[in-house]
BAMARTI-963025 format. One record per residue (C-alpha): residue number from 1; x, y, z; chain. Coordinates in nm, 2 decimals, padded with zeros to 4 digits, always signed. Layout:
REM residues N
{NUM {X Y Z} 'A'}
...
***
This chain:
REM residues 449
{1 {-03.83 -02.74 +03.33} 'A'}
{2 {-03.49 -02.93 +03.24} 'A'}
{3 {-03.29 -02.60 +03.14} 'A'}
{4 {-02.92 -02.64 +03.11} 'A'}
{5 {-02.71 -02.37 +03.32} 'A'}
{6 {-02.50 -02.16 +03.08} 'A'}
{7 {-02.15 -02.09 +03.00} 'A'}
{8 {-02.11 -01.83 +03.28} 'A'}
{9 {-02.31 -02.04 +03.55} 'A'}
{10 {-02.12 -02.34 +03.45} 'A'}
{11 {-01.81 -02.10 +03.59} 'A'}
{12 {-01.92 -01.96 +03.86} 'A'}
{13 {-02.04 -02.33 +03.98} 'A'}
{14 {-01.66 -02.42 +03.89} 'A'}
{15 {-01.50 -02.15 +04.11} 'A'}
{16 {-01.74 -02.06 +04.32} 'A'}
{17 {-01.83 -01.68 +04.47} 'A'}
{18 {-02.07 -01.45 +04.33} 'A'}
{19 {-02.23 -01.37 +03.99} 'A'}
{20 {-02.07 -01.12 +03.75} 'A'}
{21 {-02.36 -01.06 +03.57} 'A'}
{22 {-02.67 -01.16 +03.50} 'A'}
{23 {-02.79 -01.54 +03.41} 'A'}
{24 {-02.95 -01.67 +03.07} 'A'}
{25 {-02.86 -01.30 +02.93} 'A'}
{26 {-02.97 -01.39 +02.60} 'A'}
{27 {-03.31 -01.46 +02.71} 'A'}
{28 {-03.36 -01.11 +02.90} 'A'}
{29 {-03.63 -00.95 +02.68} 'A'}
{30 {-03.70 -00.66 +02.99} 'A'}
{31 {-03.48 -00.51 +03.18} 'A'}
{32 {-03.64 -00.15 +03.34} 'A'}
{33 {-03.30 +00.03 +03.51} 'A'}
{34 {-03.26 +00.35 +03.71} 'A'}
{35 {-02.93 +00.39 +03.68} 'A'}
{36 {-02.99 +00.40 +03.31} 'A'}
{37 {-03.15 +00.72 +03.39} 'A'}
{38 {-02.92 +01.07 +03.43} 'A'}
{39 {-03.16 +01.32 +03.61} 'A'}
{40 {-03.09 +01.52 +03.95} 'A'}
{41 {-03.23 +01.43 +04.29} 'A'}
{42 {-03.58 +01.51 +04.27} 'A'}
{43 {-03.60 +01.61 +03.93} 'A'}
{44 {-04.00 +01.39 +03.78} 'A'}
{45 {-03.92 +01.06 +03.58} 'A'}
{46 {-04.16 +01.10 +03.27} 'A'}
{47 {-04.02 +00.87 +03.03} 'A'}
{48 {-03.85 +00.56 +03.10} 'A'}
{49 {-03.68 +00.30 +02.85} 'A'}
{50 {-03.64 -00.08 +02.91} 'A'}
{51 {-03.23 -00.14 +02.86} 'A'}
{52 {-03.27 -00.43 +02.66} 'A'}
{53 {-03.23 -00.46 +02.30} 'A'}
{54 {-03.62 -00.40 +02.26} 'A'}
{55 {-03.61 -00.05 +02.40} 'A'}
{56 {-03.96 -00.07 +02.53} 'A'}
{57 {-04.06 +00.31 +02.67} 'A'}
{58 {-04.25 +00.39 +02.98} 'A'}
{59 {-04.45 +00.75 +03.02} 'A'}
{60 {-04.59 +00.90 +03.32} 'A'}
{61 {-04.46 +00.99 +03.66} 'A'}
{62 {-04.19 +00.88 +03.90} 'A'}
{63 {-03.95 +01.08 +04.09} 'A'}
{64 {-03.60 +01.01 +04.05} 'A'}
{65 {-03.42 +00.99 +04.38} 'A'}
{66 {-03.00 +00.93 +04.42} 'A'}
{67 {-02.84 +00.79 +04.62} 'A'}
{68 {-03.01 +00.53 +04.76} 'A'}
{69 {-02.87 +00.19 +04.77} 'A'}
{70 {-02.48 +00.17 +04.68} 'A'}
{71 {-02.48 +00.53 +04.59} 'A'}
{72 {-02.75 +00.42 +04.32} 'A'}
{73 {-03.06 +00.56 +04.19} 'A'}
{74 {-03.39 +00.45 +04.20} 'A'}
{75 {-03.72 +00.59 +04.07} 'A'}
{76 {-03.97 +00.63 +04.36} 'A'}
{77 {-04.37 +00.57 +04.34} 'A'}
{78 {-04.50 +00.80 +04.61} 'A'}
{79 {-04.87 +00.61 +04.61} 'A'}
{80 {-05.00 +00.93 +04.53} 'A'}
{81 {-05.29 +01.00 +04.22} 'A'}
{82 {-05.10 +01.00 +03.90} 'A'}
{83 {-04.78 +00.82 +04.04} 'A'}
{84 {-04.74 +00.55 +03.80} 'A'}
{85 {-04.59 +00.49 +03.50} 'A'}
{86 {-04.76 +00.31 +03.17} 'A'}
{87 {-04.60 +00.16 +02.83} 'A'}
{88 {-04.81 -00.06 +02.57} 'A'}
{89 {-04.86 -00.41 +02.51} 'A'}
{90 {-04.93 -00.48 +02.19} 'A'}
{91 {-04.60 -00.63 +01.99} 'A'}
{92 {-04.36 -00.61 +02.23} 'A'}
{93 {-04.16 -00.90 +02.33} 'A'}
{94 {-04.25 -00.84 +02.71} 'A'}
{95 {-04.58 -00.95 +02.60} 'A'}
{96 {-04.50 -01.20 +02.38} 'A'}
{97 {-04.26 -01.33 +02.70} 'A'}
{98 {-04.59 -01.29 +02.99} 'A'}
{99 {-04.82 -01.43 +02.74} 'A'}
{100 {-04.67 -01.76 +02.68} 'A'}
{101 {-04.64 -01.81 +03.07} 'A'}
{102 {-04.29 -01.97 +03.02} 'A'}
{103 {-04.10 -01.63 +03.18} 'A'}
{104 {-03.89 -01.48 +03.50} 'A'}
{105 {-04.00 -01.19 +03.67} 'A'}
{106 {-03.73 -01.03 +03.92} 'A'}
{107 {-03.82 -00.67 +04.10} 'A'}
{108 {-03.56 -00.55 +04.29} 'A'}
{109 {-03.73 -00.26 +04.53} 'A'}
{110 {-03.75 -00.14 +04.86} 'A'}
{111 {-04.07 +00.02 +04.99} 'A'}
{112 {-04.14 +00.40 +05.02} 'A'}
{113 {-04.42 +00.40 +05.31} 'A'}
{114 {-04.74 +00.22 +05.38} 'A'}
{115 {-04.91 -00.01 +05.13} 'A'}
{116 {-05.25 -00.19 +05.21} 'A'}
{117 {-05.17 -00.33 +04.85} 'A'}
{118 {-04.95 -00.19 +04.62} 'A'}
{119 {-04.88 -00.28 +04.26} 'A'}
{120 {-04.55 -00.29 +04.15} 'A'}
{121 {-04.52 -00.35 +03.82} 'A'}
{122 {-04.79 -00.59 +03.64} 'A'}
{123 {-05.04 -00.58 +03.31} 'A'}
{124 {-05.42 -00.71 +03.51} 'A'}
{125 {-05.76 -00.56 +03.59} 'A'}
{126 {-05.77 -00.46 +03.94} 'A'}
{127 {-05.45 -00.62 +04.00} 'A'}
{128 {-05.53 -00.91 +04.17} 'A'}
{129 {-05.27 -01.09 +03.95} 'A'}
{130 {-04.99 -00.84 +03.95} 'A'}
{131 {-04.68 -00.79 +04.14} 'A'}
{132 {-04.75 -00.64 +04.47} 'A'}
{133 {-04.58 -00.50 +04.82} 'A'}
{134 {-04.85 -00.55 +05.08} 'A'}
{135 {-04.78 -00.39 +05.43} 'A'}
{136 {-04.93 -00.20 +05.71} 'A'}
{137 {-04.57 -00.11 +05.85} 'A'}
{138 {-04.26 -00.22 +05.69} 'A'}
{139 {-04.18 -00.43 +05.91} 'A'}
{140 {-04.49 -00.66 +05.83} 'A'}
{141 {-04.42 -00.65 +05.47} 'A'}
{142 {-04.61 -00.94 +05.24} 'A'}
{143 {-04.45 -00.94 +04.88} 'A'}
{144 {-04.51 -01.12 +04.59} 'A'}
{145 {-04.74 -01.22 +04.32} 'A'}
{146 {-05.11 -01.13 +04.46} 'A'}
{147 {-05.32 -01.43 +04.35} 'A'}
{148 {-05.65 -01.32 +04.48} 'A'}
{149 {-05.50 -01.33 +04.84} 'A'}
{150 {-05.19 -01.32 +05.01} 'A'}
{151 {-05.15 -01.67 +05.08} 'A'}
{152 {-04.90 -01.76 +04.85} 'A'}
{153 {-04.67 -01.42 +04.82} 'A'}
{154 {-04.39 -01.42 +05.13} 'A'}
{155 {-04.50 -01.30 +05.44} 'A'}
{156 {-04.33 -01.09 +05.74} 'A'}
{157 {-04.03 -00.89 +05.53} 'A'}
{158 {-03.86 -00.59 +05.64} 'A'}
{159 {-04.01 -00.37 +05.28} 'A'}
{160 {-03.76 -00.09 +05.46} 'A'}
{161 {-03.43 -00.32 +05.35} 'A'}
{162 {-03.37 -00.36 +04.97} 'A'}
{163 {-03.59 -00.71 +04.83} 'A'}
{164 {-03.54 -00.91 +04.53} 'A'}
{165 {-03.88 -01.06 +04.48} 'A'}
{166 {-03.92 -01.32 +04.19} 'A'}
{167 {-04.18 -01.54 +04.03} 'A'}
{168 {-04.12 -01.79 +03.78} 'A'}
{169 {-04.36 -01.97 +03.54} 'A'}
{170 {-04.31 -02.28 +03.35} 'A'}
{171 {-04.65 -02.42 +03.11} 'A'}
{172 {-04.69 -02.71 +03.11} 'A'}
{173 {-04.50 -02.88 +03.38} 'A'}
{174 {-04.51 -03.25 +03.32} 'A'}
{175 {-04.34 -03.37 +03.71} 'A'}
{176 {-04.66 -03.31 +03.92} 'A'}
{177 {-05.02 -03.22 +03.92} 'A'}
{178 {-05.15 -02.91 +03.75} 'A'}
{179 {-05.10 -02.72 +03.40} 'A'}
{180 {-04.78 -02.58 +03.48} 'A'}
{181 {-04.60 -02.44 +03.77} 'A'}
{182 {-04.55 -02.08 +03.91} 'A'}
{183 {-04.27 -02.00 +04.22} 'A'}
{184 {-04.26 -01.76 +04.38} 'A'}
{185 {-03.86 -01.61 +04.59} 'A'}
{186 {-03.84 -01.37 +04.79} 'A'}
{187 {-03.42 -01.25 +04.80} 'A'}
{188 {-03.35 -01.67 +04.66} 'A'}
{189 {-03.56 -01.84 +04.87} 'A'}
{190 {-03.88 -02.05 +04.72} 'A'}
{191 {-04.15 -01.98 +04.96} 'A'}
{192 {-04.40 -02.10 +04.68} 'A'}
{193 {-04.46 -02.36 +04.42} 'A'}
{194 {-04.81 -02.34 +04.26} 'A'}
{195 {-04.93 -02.60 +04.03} 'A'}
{196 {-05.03 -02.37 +03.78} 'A'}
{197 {-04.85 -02.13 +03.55} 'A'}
{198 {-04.88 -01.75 +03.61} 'A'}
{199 {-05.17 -01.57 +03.47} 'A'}
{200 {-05.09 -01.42 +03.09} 'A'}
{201 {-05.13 -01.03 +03.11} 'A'}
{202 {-05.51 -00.91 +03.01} 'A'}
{203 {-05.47 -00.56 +02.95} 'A'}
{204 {-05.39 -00.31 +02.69} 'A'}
{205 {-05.10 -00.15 +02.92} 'A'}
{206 {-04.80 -00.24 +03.16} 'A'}
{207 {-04.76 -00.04 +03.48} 'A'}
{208 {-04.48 +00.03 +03.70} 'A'}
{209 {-04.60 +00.15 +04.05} 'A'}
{210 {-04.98 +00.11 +04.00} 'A'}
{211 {-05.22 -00.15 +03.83} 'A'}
{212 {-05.23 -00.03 +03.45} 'A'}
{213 {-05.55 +00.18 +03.49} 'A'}
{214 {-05.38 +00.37 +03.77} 'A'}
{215 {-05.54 +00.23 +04.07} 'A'}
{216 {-05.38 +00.01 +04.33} 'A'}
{217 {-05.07 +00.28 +04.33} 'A'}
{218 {-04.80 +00.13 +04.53} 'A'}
{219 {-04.51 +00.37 +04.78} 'A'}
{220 {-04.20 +00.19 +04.64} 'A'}
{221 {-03.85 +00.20 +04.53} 'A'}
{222 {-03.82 +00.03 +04.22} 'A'}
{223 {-03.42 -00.02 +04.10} 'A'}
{224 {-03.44 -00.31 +03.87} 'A'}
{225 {-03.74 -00.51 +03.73} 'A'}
{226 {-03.55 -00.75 +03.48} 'A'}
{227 {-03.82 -01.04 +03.25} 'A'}
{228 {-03.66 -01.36 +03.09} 'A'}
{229 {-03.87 -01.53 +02.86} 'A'}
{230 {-03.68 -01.87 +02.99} 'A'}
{231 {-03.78 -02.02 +03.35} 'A'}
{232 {-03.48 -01.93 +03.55} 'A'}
{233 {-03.39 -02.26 +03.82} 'A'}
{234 {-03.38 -02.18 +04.17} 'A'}
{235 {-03.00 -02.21 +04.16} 'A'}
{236 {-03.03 -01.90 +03.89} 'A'}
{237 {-03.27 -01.69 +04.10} 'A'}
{238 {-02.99 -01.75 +04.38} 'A'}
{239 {-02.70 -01.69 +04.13} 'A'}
{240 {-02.91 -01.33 +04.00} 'A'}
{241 {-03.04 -01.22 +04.32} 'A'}
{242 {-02.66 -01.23 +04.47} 'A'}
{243 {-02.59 -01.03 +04.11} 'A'}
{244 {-02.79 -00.71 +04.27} 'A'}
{245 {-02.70 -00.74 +04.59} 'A'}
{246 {-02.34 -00.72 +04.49} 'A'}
{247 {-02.48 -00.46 +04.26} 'A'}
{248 {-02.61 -00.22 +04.54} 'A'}
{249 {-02.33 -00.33 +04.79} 'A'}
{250 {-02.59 -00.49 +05.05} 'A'}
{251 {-02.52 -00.76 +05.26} 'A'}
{252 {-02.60 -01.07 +05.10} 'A'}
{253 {-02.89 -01.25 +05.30} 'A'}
{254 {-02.71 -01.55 +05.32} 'A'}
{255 {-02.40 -01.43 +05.48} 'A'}
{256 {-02.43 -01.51 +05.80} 'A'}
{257 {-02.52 -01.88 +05.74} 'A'}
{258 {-02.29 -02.17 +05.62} 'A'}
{259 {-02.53 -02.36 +05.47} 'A'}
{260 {-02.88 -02.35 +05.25} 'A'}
{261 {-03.14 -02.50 +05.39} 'A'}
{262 {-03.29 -02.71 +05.10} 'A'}
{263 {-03.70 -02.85 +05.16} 'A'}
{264 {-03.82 -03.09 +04.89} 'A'}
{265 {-04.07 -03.32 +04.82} 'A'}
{266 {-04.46 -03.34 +04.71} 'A'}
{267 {-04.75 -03.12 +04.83} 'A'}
{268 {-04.71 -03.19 +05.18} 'A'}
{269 {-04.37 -03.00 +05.16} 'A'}
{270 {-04.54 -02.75 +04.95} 'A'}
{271 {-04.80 -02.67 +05.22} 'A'}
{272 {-05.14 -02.79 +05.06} 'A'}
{273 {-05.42 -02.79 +05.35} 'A'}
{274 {-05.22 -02.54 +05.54} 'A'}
{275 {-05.49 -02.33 +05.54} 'A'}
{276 {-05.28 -02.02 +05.58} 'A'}
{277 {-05.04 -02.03 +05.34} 'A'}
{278 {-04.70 -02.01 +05.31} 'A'}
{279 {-04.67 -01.96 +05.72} 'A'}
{280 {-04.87 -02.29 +05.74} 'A'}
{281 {-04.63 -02.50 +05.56} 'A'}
{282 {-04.39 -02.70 +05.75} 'A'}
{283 {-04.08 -02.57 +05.58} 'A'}
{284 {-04.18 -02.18 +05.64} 'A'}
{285 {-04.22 -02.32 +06.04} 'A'}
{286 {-03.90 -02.51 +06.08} 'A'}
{287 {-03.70 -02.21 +05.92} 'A'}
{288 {-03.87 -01.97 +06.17} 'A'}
{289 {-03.78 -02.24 +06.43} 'A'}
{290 {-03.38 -02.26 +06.30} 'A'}
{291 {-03.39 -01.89 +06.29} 'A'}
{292 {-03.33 -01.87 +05.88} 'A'}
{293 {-03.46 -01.55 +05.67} 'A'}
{294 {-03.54 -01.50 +05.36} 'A'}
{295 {-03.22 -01.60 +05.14} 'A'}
{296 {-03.13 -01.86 +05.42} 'A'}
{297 {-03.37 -02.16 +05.30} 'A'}
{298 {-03.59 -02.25 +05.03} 'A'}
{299 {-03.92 -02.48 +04.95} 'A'}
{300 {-03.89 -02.68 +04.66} 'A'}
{301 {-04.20 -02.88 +04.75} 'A'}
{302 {-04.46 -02.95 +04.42} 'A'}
{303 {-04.80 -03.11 +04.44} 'A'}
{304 {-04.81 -03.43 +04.25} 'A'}
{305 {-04.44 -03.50 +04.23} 'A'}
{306 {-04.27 -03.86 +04.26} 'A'}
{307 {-03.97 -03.94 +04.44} 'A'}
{308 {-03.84 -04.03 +04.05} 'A'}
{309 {-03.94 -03.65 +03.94} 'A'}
{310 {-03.76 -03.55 +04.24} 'A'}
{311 {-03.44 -03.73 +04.15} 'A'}
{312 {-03.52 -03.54 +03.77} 'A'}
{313 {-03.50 -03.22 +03.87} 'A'}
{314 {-03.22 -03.26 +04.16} 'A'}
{315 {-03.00 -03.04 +03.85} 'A'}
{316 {-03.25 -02.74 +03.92} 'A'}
{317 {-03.09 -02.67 +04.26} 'A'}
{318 {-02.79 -02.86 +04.34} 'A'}
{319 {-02.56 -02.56 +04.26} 'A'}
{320 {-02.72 -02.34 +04.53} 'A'}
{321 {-02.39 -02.36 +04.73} 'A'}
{322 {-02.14 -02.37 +04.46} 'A'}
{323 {-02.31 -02.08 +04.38} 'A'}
{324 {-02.32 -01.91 +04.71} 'A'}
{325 {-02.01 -02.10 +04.84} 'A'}
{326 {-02.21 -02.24 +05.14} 'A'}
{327 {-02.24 -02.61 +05.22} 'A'}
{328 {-02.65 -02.73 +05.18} 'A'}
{329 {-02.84 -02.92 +05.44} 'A'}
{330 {-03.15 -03.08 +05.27} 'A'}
{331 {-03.45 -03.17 +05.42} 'A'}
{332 {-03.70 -03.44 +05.21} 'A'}
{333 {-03.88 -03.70 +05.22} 'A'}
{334 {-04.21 -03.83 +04.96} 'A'}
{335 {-04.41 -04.15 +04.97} 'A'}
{336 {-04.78 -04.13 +04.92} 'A'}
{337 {-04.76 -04.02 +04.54} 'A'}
{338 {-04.53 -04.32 +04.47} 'A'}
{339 {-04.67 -04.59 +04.67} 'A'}
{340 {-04.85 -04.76 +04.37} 'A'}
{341 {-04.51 -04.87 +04.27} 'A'}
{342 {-04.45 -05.10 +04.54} 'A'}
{343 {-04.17 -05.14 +04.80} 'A'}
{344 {-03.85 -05.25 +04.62} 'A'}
{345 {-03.92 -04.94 +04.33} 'A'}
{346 {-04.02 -04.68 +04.62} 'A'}
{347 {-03.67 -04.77 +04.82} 'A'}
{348 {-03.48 -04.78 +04.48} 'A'}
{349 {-03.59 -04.44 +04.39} 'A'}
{350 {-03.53 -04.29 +04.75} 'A'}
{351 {-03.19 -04.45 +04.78} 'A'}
{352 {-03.09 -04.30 +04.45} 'A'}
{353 {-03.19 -03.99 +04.56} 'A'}
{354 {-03.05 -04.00 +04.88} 'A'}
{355 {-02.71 -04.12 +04.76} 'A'}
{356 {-02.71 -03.82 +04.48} 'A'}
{357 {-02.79 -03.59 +04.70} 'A'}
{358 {-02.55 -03.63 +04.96} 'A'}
{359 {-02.25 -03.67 +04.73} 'A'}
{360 {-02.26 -03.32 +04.61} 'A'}
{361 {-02.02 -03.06 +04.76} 'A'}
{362 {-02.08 -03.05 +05.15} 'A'}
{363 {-02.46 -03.15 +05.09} 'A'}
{364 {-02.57 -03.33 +05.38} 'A'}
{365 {-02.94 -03.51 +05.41} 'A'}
{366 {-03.19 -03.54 +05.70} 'A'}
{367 {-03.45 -03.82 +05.52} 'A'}
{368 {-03.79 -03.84 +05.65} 'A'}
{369 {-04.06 -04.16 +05.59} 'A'}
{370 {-04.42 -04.10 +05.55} 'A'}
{371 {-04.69 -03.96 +05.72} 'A'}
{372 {-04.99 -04.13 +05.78} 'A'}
{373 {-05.28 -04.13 +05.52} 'A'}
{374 {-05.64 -04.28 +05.47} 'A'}
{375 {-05.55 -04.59 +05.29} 'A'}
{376 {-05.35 -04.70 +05.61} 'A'}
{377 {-05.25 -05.02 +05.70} 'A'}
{378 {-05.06 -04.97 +05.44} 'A'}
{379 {-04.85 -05.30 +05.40} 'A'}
{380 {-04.60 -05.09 +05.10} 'A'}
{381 {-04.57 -04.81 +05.35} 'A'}
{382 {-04.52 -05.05 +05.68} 'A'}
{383 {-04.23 -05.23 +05.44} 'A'}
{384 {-04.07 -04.96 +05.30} 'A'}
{385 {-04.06 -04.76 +05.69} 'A'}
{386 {-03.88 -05.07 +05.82} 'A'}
{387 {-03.64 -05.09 +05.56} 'A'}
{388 {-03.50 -04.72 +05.63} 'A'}
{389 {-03.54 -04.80 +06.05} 'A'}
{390 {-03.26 -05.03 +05.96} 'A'}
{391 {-03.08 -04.86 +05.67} 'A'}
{392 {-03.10 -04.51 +05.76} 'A'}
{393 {-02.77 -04.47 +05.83} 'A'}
{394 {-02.66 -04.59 +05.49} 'A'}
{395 {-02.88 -04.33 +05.33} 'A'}
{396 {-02.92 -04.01 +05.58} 'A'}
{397 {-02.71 -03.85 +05.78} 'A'}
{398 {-02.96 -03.77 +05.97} 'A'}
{399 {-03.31 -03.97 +05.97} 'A'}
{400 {-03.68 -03.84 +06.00} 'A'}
{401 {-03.90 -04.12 +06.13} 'A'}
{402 {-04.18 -03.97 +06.10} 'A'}
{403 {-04.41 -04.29 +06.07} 'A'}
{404 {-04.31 -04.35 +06.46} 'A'}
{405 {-04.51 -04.03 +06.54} 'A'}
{406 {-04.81 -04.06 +06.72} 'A'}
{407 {-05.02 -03.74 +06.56} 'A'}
{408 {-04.92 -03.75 +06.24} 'A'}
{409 {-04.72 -04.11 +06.15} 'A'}
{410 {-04.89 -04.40 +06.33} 'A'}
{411 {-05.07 -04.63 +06.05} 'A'}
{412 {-05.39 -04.58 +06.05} 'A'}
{413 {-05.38 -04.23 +06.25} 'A'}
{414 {-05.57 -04.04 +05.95} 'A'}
{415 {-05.83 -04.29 +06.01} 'A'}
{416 {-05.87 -04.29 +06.38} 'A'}
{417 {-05.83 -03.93 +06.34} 'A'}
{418 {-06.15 -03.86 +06.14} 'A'}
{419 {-06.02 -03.51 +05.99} 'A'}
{420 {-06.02 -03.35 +06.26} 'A'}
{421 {-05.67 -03.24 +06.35} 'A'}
{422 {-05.43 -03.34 +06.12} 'A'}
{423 {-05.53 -03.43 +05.79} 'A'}
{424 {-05.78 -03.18 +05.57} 'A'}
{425 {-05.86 -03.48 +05.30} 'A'}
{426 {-05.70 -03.75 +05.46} 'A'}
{427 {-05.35 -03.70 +05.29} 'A'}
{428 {-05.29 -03.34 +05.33} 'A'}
{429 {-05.21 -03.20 +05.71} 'A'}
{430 {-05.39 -02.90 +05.87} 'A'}
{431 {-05.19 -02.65 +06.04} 'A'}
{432 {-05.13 -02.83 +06.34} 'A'}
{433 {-05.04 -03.13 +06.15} 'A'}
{434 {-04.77 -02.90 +05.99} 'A'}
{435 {-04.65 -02.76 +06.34} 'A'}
{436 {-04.59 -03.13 +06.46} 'A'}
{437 {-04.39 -03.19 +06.12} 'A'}
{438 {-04.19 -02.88 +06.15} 'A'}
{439 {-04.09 -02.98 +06.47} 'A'}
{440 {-04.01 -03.31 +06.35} 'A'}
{441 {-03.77 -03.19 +06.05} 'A'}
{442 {-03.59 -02.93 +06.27} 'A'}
{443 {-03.47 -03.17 +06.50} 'A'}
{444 {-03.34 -03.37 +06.23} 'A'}
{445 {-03.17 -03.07 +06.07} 'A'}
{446 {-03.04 -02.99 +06.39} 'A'}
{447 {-02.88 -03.32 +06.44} 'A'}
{448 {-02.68 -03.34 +06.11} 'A'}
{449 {-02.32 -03.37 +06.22} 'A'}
***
């Protein structure tokens, strides 16, 4: 992705503290407001223009309600027939922004009832690629982009509490396997990093609070949906998502924390052979183990990626805390994508890393080894392990080992294994495989000094 922070995050990463306003401004191309709106509690939203410079206007029917977060507005979808609103496509530079699959989506909303799924704002047949609150009761909120299923959109969220939820999309994306790369926040935290760009819209209409053909009608509170036609970095979709909380005078997430929990590495971070998704992976485990929420932690994990991408796109998210003015425990670790390098490149790219890493701000670094994997004996991997079982402490200040564990590091264990337990191809772990590494990396984050 490679984008350069602006002037004003350049600023804020100097002094610290919240956001003033919105990042990357100039490439904003969407940005759908209630508080642009002057109506009385109650009183039916039938037209509704974008704030941006291209002034693109929404018909239909919303209610306006005040009041409701900050002593602001919102304009509420009841999930009832005819709820929704529409604008068209054709020529406007929200399409333009969605087509090219290089764009930020952020929804700020809170939900209004029950959804089995609800659209919230998208531009798809059916809807099985729009923007969706998913929830039986509020308190079992999933929300997110719907990809066919839930797996990937962020699961368990109080919908009754204000939510920014984000996806960003980036085509191609050159640092891992796939044609691009789609992420998905929920209030700042990554819960998901797809190898694949977001699907470009493929009908004549957008829709606020249904799918475009008025189906799939979602109960919600939508305040803000905002579209860059830039791929906003994670330390952005922090540095914009603490913008609206300020903005409705909630308490920000991440208050009660003093640090960000930071998860990166390859696909095994990521969560592929989870089988269940984002509560499969071992980062979404370990922060339900360390008692984190949403805001509190985020997985930066991307199928395919090197230890040398890794080190590439360390300027994506290492002004997280200068941003939030917390401190940042990270927890990574990647080996099998770069073990055709050989042992002296491998621990030269991983003690880069590590040594980058941990002089940023308060940054400290639990550093894990390698699980185990089908080619094992591995002669690279058994060299490179025993050089960080002596050096750890040089590079970590807290170390991982996880090719001493007997399930899911032993040489050789995929092997002996056959595929039954731990590994779904013989790389990738199954979700027990991901329990035991959760457990793993929460110990070493709770041993950082």
């Amino acid at each position: 992705m490679g984008f350069k922070f602006n002037t004003l995050l350049r600023a804020i990463l100097a002094g610290g503290g919240a956001a003033p306003s919105l990042p990357q401004s100039a490439g904003i191309v969407f940005n759908l407001k209630a508080d642009s709106l002057s109506l009385s509690d109650g009183a039916t939203v039938s037209a509704w223009t974008d704030s941006s410079a291209n002034a693109m206007a929404f018909s239909g029917t919303g209610t306006f309600k005040t009041n409701q977060l900050g002593g602001k507005p919102c304009v509420r979808f009841s999930g009832s027939a005819g709820q929704y609103m529409t604008a068209t496509r054709a020529g406007s530079a929200l399409d333009t922004a969605m087509t090219s699959q290089v764009c930020t989506v952020m929804i700020v909303g809170k939900s209004a009832g029950t959804n089995s799924t609800g659209t919230m704002f998208g531009s798809h047949a059916g809807g099985n690629k729009s923007f969706f609150v998913i929830d039986g009761t509020q308190a079992s909120s999933t929300i997110g982009r719907y990809a066919n299923n839930t797996l990937n959109c962020a699961p368990a969220y109080n919908a009754a509490n204000m939510f920014v939820s984000t996806v960003s999309s980036v085509v191609p994306y050159t640092a891992g396997s796939g044609t691009g790369l789609e992420r998905q926040f929920l209030n700042g935290s990554c819960v998901s990093s797809n190898v694949a760009g977001t699907p470009a819209p493929d009908q004549t209409t957008f829709a606020v609070g249904a799918a475009p053909a008025g189906s799939l009608r979602a109960a919600v509170d939508i305040f803000d949906i905002v579209v860059w036609n830039v791929t906003l970095t994670p330390t952005e979709v922090f540095q914009a998502t603490s913008y609206f909380y300020d903005k409705y005078s909630q308490t920000k997430p991440w208050a009660a924390v003093s640090n960000i929990t930071i998860f990166d590495g390859d696909s095994i971070t990521a969560g592929v052979g989870s089988n269940i998704g984002v509560v499969g992976n071992y980062p979404y485990k370990s922060a339900q183990s360390l008692g984190l929420a949403y805001g509190q932690w985020s997985n930066l994990g991307i199928g395919g990626i090197k230890m040398s991408h890794m080190i590439t796109k360390l300027p994506e998210w290492n002004g997280i805390g200068a941003a939030l003015s917390k401190g940042m425990r990270v927890a990574a670790f990647e080996y099998y994508n770069q073990k055709g390098d050989g042992a002296a490149s491998i621990q030269t790219q991983n003690n880069s890393y590590a040594t980058t890493v941990r002089g940023y701000a308060n940054t400290k670094l639990a550093l894990g080894t390698s699980t185990s994997h089908t080619a094992d004996p591995d002669a690279t991997r058994t060299s490179v392990n025993s050089y960080y079982d002596t050096n750890f402490a040089t590079y970590s200040d807290a170390y991982v080992a996880i090719h001493n564990d007997t399930n899911i590091g032993i040489s050789g264990a995929a092997t002996t294994d056959a595929n039954v337990t731990y590994f779904s191809d013989g790389v990738h772990l199954k979700p027990a495989g991901y329990t035991v590494l959760a457990g793993l990396f929460t110990t070493g984050l709770q041993a950082i000094p």
